[in-house]
C-alpha positions, 0 to 999 in steps of 0.5 A, spaced: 726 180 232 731 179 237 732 170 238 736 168 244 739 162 245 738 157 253 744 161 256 740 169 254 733 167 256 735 164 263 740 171 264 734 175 262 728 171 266 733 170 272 733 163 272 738 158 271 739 154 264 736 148 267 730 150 270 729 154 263 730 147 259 726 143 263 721 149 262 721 149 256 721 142 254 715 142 257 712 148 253 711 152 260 715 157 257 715 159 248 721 156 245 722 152 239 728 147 237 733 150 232 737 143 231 738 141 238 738 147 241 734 152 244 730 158 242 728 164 245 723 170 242 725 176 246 718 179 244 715 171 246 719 172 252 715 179 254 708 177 252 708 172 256 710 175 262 705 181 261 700 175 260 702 172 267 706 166 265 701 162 261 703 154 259 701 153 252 694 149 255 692 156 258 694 160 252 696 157 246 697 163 243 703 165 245 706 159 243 704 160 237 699 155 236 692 155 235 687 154 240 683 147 241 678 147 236 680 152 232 
């Protein structure tokens, strides 16, 4: 399991870190908070984009939560 921190994700999403935090922040992207930091599962990271970029409403799964009402 390959866990990134903000600056890698960004690198490898293409994004910039702030768009990312801001993303993540708003469970728009699958990350969890290690401390103050940011996390990044590389195996999260690709299952949601083969998944279309869901946010956590649209596919809690890959965020590592149970869907509503389960």
């Amino acid at each position: 399991m390959e866990l990134w921190t903000l600056n890698e994700a960004a690198h490898y999403l293409k994004r910039h870190p702030e768009v990312l935090r801001r993303k993540a922040a708003a469970r728009q992207v699958p990350a969890f908070k290690l401390g103050r930091d940011w996390r990044f599962r590389k195996e999260q990271l690709d299952e949601w984009i083969v998944a279309g970029c869901p946010t956590v409403h649209e596919q809690p799964s890959l965020f590592g939560e149970a869907a509503p009402g389960a």
